[in-house]
C-alpha positions in Angstrom: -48.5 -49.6 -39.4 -44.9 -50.9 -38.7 -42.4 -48.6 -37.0 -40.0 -47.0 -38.7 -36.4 -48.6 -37.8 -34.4 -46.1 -36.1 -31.0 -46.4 -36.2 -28.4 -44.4 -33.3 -25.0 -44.4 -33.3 -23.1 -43.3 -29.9 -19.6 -41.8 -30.2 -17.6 -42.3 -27.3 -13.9 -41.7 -25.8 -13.1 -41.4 -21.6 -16.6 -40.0 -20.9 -17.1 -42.9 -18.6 -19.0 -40.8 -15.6 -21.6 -40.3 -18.1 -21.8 -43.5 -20.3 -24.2 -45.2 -18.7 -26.9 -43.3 -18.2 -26.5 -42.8 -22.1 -26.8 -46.4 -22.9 -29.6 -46.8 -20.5 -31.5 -44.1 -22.0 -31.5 -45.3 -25.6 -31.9 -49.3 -24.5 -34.6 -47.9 -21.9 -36.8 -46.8 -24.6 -38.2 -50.5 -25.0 -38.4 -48.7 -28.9 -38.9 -53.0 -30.6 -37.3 -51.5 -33.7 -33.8 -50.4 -32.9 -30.0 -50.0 -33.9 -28.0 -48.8 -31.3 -24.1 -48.8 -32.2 -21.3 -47.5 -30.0 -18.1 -46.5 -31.8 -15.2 -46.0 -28.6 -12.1 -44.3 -30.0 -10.1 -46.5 -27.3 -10.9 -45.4 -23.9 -8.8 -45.8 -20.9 -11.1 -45.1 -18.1 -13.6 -47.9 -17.4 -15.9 -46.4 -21.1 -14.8 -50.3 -22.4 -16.2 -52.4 -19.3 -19.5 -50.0 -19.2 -19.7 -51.0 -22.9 -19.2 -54.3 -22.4 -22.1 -55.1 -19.9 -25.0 -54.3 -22.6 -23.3 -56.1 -25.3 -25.8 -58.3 -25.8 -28.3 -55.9 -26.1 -26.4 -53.4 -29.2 -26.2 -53.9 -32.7 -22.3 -53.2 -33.0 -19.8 -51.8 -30.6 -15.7 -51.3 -31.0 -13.6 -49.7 -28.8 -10.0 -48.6 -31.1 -8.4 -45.2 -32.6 -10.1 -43.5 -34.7 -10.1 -40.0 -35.9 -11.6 -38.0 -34.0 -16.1 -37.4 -33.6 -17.0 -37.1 -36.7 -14.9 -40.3 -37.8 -16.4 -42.6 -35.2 -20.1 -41.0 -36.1 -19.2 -41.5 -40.0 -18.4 -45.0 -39.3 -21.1 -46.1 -36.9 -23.4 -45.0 -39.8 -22.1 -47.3 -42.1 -23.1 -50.3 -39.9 -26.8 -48.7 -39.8 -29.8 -49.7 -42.1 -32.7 -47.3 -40.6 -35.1 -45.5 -42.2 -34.2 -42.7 -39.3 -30.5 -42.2 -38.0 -29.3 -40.1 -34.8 -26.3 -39.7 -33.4 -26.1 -39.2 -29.6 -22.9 -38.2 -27.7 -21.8 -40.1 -25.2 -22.7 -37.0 -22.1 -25.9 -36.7 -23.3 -29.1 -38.6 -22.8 -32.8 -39.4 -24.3 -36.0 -38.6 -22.8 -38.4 -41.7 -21.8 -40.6 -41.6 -24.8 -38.1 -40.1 -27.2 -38.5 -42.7 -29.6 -41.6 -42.9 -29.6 -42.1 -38.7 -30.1 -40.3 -39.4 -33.2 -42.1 -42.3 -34.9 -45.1 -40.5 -34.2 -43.8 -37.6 -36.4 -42.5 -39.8 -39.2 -45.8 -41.4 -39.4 -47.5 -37.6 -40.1 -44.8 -36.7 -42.3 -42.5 -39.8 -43.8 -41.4 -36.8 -46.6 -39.2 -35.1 -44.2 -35.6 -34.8 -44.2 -35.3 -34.3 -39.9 -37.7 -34.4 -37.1 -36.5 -31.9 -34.8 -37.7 -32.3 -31.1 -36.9 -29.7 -27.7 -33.4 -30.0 -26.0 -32.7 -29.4 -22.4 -29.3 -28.1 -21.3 -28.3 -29.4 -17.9 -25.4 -28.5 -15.8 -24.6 -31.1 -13.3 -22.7 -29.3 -10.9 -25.8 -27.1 -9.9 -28.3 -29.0 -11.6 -29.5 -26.2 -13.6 -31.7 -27.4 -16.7 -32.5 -24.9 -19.6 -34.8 -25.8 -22.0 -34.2 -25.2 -25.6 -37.1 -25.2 -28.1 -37.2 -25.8 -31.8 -39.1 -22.9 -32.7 -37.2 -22.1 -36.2 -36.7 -24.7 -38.8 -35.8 -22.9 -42.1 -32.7 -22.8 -44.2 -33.0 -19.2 -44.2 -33.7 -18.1 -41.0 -31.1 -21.2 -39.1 -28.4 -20.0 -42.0 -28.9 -16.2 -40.8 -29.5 -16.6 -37.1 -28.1 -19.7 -35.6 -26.6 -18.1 -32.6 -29.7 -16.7 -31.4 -32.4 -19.9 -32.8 -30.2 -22.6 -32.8 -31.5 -25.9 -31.9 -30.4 -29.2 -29.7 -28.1 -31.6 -31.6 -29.1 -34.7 -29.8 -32.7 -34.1 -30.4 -32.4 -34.2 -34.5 -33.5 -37.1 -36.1 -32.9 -37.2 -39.8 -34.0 -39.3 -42.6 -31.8 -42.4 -44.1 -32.3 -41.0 -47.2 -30.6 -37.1 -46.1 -27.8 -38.7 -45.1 -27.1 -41.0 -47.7 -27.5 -37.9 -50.2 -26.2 -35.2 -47.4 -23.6 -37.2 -45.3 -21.4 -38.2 -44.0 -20.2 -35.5 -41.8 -16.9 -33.5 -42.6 -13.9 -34.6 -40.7 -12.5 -31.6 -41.1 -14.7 -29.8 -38.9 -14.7 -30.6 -35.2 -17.4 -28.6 -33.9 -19.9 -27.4 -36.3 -20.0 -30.8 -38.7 -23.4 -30.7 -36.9 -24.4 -27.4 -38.7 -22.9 -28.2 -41.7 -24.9 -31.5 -41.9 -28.0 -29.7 -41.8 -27.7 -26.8 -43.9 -26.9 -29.4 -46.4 -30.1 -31.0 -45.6 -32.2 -28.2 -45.5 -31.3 -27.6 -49.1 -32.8 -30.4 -49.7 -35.7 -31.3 -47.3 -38.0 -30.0 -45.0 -37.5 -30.1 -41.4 -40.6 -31.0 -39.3 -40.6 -30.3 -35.4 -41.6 -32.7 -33.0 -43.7 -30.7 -29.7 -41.4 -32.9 -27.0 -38.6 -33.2 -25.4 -36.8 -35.6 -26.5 -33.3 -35.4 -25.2 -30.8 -33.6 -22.8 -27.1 -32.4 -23.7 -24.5 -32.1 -20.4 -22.7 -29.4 -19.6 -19.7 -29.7 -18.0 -15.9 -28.6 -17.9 -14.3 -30.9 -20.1 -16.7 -30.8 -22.6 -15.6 -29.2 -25.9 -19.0 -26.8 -26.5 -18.1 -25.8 -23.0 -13.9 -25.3 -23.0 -13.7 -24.2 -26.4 -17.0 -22.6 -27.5 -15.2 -19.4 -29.1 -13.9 -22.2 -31.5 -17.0 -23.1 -31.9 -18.5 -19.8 -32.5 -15.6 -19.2 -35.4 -16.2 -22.6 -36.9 -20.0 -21.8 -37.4 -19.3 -18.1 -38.9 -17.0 -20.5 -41.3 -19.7 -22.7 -42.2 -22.5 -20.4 -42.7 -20.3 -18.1 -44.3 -19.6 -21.5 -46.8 -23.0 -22.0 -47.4 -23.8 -18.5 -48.9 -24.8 -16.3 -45.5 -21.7 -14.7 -45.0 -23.2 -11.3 -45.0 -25.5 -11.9 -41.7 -21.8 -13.6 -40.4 -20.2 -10.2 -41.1 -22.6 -8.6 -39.4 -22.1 -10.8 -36.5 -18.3 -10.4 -36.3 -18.8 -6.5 -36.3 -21.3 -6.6 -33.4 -18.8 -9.3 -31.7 -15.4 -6.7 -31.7 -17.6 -3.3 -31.3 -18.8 -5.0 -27.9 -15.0 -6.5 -27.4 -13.8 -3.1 -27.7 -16.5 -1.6 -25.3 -15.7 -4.1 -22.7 -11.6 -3.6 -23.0 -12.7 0.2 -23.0 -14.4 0.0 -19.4 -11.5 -1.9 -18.4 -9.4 0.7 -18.5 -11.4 3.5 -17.3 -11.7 0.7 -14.4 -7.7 1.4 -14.0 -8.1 5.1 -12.9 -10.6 4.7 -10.1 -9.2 4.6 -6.0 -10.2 1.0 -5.6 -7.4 0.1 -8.6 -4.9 1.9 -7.3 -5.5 0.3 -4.0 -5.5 -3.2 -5.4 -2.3 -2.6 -8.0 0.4 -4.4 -6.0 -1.9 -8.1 -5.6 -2.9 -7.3 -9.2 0.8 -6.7 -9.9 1.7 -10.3 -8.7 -0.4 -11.5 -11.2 0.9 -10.4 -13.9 -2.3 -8.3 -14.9 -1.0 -4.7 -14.0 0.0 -2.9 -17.5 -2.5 -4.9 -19.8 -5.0 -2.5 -19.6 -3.5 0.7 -18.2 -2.8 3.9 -20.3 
């Protein structure tokens, strides 16, 4: 049986340090029936010359403006002809044998709207790794409990068919298009999981899951909440400021102890004295 053709489309913008090891670790695959395409929103810190030394070997690659993630992964799509399509950001990576996981799966089940393999988490300033499973696959349950049994963007490969009837992703949204994508799909089709690891997502201080995550958290109560389970997301936001006020309230018991007192003045030179005292 032939291969399924599996299309991959890499949004990138000044994520040099960790370009090439994501271009390596799709072309690496030696997967015979591939479309790799890199859409670079113009970037000014060697992403361009990294890009440029496996032209030969991508389907499509640009480097100008565009308008933000989602844009660049809309329009790298639209140079794609696959039977599968993935996107993979441009700090994260593929396992060896990714590709191959995933064929594999389509081959059992071609009627499936994603395959849906393990993701690992990795933090490369201490080289932690945290491995993510796909356990939970459901509209209901993912719609309900996606903080607690999310699972790993970059290790989501969808059908050509989802998107064209699913996609493309909302520009509107810049860090849950992901989850909006797939409670769109799951309306629709079946996700299947894949027992592998098939990818890594890097955690670091610049990126936005990392410097902005309460955005991310409030974006995903808005899309849930937009897809008809805003009564779990209620519950969630409830849980979220009784613990907030918990936390403030040990705080401030914190500000009538010795120790305080003691440390007021250094405090004071901070600017922290008086936000929590009563």
């Amino acid at each position: 049986m032939e291969l399924p053709l599996i299309s991959i489309v890499t949004p990138s913008f000044n994520q040099a340090q960790f370009l090439d090891q994501t271009i390596r670790s799709v072309l690496d695959q030696n997967y015979s029936r591939l479309e790799y395409v890199i859409m670079d929103g113009g970037s000014t810190d060697g992403s361009v010359e990294i890009i440029k030394r496996y032209a030969n070997r991508l389907t499509y690659w640009v480097s100008r403006k565009d308008r933000g993630q989602s844009d660049a992964i809309n329009q790298g799509f639209t140079r794609c002809t696959g039977e599968i399509f993935a996107w993979l950001n441009s700090d994260d990576y593929l396992m060896p044998g990714a590709l191959a996981a995933v064929a594999e799966s389509f081959a059992r089940h071609p009627e499936a709207g994603a395959w849906v393999g393990d993701c690992q988490f990795v933090t490369p300033l201490t080289g932690e790794r945290e491995l993510l499973e796909s356990k939970v696959l459901d509209l209901d349950t993912l719609g309900a409990r996606w903080q607690e049994v999310f699972f790993g963007q970059p290790s989501c490969f969808f059908s050509g068919r989802a998107w064209k009837e699913c996609g493309p992703l909302d520009e509107n949204l810049h860090f849950s298009m992901d989850l909006d994508l797939w409670l769109k799909m799951l309306k629709r089709f079946d996700f299947v999981r894949v027992p592998s690891l098939l990818s890594s997502a890097t955690l670091h201080a610049d990126a936005k899951t990392v410097a902005q995550n309460h955005y991310q958290v409030a974006q995903g109560w808005l899309v849930r909440a937009k897809h008809g389970f805003s009564e779990p997301v209620e519950k969630e936001m409830v849980q979220m400021i009784i613990k907030a006020k918990a936390d403030a309230a040990r705080v401030c018991s914190l500000t009538r102890t010795p120790i305080y007192r003691l440390a007021r003045p250094i405090l004071k030179m901070f600017g922290v004295v008086g936000r929590f005292e009563k």
